[in-house]
KEKE-3310 file (N, C-alpha, C; in steps of 0.2 Angstrom, whole numbers, plus 5000, padded with zeros to 4 digits):
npx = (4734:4723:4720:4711:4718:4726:4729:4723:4711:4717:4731:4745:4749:4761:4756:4755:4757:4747:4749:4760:4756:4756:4753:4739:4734:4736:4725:4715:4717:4717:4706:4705:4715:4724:4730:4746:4744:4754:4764:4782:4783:4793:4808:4811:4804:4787:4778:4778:4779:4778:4780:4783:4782:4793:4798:4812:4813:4812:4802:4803:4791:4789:4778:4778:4784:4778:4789:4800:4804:4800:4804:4804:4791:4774:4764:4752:4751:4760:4759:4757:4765:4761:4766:4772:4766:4767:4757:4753:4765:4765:4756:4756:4768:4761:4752:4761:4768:4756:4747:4744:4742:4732:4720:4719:4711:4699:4702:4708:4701:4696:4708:4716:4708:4713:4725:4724:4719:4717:4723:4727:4734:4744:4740:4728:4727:4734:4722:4712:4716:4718:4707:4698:4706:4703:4690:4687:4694:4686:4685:4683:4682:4689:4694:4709:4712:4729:4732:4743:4759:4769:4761:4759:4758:4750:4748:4760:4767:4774:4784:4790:4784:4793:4803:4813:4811:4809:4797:4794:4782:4769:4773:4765:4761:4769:4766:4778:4786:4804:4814:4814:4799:4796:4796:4785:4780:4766:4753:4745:4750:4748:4732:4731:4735:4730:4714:4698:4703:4712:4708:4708:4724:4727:4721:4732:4741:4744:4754:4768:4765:4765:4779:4783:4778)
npy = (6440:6424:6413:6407:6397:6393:6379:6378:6384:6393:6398:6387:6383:6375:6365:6373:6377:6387:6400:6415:6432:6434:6423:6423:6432:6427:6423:6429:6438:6431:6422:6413:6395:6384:6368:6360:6342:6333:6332:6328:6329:6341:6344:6359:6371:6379:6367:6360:6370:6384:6403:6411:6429:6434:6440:6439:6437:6429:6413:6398:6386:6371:6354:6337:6324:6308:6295:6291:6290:6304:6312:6308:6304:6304:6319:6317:6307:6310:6308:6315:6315:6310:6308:6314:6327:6341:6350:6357:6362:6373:6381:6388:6393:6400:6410:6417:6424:6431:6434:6447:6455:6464:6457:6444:6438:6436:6428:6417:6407:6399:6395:6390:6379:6372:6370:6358:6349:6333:6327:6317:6315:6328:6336:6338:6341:6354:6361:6360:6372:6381:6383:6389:6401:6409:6410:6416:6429:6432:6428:6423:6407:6398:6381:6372:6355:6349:6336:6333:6334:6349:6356:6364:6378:6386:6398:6398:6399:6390:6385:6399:6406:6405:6401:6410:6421:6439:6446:6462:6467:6479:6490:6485:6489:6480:6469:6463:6470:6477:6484:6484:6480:6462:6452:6443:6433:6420:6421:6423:6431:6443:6442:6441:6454:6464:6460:6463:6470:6462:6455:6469:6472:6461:6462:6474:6466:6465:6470:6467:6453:6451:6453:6439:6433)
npz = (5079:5081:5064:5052:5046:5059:5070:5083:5091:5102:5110:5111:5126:5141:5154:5169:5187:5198:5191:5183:5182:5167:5162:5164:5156:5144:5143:5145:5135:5122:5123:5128:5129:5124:5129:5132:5131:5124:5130:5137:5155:5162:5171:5184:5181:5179:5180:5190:5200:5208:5213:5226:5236:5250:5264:5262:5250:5235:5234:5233:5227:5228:5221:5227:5217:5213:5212:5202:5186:5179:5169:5157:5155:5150:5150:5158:5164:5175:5192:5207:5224:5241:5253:5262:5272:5265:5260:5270:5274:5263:5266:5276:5273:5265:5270:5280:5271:5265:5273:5279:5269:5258:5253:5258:5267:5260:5249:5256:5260:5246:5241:5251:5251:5237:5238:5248:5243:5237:5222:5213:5197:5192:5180:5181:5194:5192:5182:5190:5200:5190:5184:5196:5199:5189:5192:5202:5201:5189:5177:5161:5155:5143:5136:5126:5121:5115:5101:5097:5098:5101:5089:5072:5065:5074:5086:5100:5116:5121:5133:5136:5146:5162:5175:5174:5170:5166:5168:5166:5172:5178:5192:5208:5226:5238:5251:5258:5253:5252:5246:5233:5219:5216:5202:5192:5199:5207:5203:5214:5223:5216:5217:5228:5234:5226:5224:5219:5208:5200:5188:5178:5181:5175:5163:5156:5152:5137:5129:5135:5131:5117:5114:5116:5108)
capx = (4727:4724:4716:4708:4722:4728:4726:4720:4709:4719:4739:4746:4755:4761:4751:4757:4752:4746:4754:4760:4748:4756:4747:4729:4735:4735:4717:4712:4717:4717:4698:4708:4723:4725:4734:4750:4744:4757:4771:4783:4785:4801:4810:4812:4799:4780:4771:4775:4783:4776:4784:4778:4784:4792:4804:4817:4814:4810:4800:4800:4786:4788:4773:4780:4780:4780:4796:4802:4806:4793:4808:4801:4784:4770:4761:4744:4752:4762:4756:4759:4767:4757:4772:4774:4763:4769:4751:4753:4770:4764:4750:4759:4771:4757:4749:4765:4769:4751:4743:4744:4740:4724:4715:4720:4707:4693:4702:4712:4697:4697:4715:4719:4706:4716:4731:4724:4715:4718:4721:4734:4736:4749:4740:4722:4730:4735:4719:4708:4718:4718:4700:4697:4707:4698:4682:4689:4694:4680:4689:4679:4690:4689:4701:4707:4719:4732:4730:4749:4764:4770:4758:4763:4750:4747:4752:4763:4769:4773:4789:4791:4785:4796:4806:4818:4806:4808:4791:4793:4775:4769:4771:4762:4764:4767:4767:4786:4793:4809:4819:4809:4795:4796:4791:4787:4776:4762:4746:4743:4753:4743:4727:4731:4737:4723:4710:4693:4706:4717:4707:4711:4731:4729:4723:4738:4747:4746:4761:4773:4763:4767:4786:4785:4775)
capy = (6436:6418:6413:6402:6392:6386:6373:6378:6392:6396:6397:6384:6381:6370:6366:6377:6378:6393:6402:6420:6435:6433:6418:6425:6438:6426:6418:6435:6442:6426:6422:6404:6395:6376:6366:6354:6338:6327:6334:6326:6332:6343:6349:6365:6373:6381:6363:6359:6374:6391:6406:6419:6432:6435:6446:6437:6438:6425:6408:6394:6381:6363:6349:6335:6321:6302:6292:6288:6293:6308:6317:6307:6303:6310:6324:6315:6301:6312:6311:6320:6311:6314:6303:6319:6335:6345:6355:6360:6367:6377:6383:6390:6398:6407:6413:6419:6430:6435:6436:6453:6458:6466:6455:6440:6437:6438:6422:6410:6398:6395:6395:6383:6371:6371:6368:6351:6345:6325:6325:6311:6320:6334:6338:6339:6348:6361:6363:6366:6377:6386:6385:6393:6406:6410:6410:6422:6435:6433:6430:6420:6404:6392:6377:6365:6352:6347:6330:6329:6338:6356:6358:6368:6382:6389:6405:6397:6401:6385:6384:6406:6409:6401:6401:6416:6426:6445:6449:6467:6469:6485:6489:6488:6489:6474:6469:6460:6475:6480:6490:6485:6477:6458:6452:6433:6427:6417:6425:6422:6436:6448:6442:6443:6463:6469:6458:6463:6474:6458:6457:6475:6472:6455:6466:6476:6464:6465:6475:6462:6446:6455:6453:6433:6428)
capz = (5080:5076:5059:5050:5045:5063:5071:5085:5092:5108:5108:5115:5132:5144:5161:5176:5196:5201:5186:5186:5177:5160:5161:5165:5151:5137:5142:5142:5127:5116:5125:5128:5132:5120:5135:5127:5134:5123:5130:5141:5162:5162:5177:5182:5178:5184:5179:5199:5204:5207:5216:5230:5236:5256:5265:5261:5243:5231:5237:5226:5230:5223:5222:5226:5212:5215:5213:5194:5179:5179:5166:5152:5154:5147:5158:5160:5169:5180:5198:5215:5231:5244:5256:5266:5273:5258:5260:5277:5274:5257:5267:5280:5271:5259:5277:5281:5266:5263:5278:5281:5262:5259:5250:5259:5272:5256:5248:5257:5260:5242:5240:5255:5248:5230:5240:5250:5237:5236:5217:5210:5193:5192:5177:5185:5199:5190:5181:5194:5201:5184:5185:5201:5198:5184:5192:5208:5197:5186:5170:5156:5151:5137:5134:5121:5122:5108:5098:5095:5102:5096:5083:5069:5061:5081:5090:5104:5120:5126:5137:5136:5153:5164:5180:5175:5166:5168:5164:5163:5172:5182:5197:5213:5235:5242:5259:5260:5250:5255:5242:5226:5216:5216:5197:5190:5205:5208:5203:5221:5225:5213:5218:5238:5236:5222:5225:5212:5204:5195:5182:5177:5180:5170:5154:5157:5153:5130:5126:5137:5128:5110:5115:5118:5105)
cpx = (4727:4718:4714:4711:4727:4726:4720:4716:4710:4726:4739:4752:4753:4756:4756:4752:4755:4751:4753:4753:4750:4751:4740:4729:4732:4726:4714:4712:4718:4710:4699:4711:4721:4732:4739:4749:4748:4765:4775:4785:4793:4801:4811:4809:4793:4777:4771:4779:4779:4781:4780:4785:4785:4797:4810:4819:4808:4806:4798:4798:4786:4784:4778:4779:4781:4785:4796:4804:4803:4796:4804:4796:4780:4767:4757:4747:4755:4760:4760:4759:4764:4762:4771:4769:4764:4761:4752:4758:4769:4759:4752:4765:4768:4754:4754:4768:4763:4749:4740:4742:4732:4718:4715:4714:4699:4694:4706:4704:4696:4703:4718:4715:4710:4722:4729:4721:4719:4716:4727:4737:4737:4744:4733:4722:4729:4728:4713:4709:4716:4711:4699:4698:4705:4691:4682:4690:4689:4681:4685:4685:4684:4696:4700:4715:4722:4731:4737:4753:4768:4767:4760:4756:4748:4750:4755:4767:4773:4782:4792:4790:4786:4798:4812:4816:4807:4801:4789:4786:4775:4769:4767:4763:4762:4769:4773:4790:4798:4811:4815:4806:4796:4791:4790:4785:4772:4756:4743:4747:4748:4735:4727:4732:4731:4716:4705:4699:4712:4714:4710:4719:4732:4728:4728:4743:4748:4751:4768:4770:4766:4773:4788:4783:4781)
cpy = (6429:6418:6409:6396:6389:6381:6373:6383:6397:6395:6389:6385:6376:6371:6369:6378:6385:6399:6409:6425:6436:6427:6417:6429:6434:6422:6424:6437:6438:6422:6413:6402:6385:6374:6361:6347:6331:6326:6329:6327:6334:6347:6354:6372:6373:6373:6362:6364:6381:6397:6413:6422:6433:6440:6444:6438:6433:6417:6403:6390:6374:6358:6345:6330:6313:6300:6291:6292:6299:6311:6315:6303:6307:6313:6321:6311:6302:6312:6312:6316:6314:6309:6308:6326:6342:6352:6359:6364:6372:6382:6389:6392:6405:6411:6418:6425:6434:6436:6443:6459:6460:6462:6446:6433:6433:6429:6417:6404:6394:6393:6388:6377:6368:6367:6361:6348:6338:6325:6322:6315:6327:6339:6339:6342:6354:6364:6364:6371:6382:6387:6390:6398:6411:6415:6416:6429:6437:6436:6423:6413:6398:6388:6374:6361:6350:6341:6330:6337:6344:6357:6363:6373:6385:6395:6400:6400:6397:6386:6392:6408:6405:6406:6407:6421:6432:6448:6456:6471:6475:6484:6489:6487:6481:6471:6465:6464:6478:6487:6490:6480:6470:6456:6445:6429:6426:6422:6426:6429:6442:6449:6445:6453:6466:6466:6458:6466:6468:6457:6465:6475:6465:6458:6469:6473:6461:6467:6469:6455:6444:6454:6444:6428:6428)
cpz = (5077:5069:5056:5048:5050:5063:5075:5088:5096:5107:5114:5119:5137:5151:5165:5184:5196:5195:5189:5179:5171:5158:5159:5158:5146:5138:5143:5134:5119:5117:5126:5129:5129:5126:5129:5133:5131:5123:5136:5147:5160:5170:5176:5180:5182:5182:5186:5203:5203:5213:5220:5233:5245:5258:5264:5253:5239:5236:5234:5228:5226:5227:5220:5221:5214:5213:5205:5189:5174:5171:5157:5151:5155:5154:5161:5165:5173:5185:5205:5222:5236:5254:5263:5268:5268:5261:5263:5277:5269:5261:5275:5279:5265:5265:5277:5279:5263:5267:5281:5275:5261:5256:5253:5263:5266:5253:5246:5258:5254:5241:5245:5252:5241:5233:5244:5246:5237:5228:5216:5204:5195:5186:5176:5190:5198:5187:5185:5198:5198:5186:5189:5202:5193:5187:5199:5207:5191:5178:5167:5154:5149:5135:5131:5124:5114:5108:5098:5098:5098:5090:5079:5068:5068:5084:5097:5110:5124:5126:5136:5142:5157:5170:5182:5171:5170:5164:5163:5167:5176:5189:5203:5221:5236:5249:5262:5258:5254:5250:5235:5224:5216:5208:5196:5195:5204:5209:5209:5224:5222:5215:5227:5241:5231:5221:5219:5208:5199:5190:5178:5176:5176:5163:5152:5153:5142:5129:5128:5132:5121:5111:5115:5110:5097)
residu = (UNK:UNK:UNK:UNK:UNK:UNK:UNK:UNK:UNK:UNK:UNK:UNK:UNK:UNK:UNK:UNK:UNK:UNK:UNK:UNK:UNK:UNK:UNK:UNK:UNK:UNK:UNK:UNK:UNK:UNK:UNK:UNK:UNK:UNK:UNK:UNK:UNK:UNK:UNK:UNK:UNK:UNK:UNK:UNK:UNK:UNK:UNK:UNK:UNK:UNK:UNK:UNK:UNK:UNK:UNK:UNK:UNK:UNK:UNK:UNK:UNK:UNK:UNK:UNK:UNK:UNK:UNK:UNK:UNK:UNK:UNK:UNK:UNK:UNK:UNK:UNK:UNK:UNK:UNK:UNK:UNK:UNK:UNK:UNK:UNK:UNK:UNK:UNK:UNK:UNK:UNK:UNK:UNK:UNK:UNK:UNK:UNK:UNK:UNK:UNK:UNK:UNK:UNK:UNK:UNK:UNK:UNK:UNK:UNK:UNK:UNK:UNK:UNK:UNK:UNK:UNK:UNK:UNK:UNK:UNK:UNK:UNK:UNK:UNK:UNK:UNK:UNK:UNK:UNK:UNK:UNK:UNK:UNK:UNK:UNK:UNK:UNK:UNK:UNK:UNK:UNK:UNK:UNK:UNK:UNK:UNK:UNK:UNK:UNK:UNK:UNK:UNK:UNK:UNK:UNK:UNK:UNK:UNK:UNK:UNK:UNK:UNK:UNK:UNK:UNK:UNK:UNK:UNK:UNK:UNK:UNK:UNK:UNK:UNK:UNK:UNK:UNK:UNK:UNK:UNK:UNK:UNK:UNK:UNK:UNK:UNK:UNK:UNK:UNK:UNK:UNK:UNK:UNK:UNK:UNK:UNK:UNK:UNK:UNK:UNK:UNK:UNK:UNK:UNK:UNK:UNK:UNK:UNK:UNK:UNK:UNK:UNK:UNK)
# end
């Protein structure tokens, strides 16, 4: 648990689109999530990538970024090309792989609106996202941002759920399942198959959180 002599009140980690439900786990059971806003854009990674689930398998979805040097500039100034229809093809590939999921129908219209949002920052992007998911599954959240990068004195998480993460989580039926369980996707997946029920599978999620920290 954190204690009087952190820094700050929430662990810290990086920003992520559409993160998976370790994500929601730690704004669950830490009542917060301290964002690291003095970090600098790394490829490879959930800040503009998140991953769904298809018959194929795996689906990794990348927000395009504008042209430069993104690799070492700070996050805040990161922003999202918008050059090409990018939306329309994410949006019709989440159709595709959720559509026939049972909780699908309840909430794509917020979902599609997150996904055409006309926001320049990458790193306001993702937080409304973050937001909304929040507020869909009816999970209480509180943020802080850091003053200074990797703070010392914090419970951290920052760069631990990542792109090859076997999360370990439980399972449950999904509607592209072939042979077995898909783990490591986009909350978007969890919420499209359990619906009211994701809160419930995001508390689940202590015992895996306890192994990272």
């Amino acid at each position: 648990m954190i204690n009087e002599a952190q820094k700050y009140r929430f662990p810290v980690i990086e920003t992520q689109i559409f993160p998976n439900v370790l994500f929601f786990g730690i704004l669950y059971h830490f009542k917060g999530i301290c964002f690291e806003v003095c970090e600098n854009y790394q490829k490879r990674s959930f800040r503009n990538r998140y991953i769904i689930g298809t018959t194929q398998g795996k689906l990794n979805m990348s927000i395009p970024l504008q042209k430069g040097k993104n690799e070492s500039q700070a996050i805040r100034l990161v922003n999202i090309s918008y050059d090409f229809n990018w939306q329309q093809q994410q949006w019709n590939a989440i159709q595709s792989a959720y559509g026939k999921s049972p909780y699908f129908i309840y909430y794509k219209d917020e979902i599609q609106d997150l996904i055409f949002q006309k926001t320049n920052s990458l790193f306001e992007f993702n937080q409304k996202i973050i937001q909304m998911i929040c507020s869909l599954i009816k999970l209480p959240c509180e943020f802080e941002y850091t003053t200074d990068f990797n703070p010392e004195n914090s419970i951290s998480f920052y760069n631990k759920i990542n792109l090859q993460s076997n999360t370990g989580q439980a399972e449950y039926y999904q509607v592209f399942q072939k042979d077995r369980f898909i783990p490591n996707l986009s909350i978007l997946d969890t919420l499209f198959h359990l619906g009211p029920e994701t809160l419930l599978y995001v508390k689940s999620t202590k015992s895996l959180l306890d192994k990272l920290i």
